[in-house]
N, C-alpha and C positions, 0 to 999 in steps of 0.2 A: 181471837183465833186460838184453835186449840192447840198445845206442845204437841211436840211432834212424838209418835210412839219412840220408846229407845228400848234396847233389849238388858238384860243383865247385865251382861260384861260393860255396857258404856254409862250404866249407870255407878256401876263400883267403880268405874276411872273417875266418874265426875265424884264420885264421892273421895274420893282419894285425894284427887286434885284439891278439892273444898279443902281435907285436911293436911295435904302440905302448904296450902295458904297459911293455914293456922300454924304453919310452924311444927306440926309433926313428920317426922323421916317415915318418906316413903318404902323403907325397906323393913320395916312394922307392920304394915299392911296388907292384910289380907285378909279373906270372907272371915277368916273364922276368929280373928283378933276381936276382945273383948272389951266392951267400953268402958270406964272405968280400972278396970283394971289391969290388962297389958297396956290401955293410952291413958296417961295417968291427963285426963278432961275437966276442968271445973265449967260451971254451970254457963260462966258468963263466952267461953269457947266455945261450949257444945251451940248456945245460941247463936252465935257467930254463923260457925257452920251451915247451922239450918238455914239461918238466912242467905247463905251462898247457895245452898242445895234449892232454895225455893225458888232464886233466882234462877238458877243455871237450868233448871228441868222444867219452872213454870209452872210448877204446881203448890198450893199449898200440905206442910204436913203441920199436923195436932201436935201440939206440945204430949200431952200424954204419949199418945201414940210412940213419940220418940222417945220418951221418958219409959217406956219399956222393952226399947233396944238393946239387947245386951252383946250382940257383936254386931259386927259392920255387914254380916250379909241381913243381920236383921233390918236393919238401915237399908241398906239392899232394898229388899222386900216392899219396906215402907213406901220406898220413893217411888217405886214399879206400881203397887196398889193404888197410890193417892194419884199417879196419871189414869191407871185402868180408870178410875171413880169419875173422872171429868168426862 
């Protein structure tokens, strides 16, 4: 069955949410925050993540893909894309 459509804004809370699982303060957070470097992320977190994001939204995303995110609306985008794609 296919995820259900979500709009922007509900995907940036689920992304949020993924990252205060991980243990990042939500008050960090925002579209335009940088990966790497305002969340200081090492590789075995970021995959963490994804795999919450894949979970929670039901879609697959590409390691690449994510591996070219450089803020969280990029991430944004990705997660919005990879359901358009299903």
């Amino acid at each position: 069955m296919p995820a259900q459509t979500i709009t922007q804004v509900e995907a940036f809370m689920g992304i949020k949410a993924a990252m205060a699982a991980a243990g990042f303060d939500l008050s960090l957070l925002t579209p335009e925050t940088r990966i790497g470097t305002d969340l200081p992320i090492d590789s075995l977190e970021m995959v963490e993540i994804v795999l919450d994001l894949e979970h929670r939204f039901g879609v697959p995303l590409d390691d690449r893909e994510v591996r070219r995110c450089a803020t969280l609306r990029d991430l944004t985008d990705l997660v919005l894309n990879a359901q358009m794609g299903q």
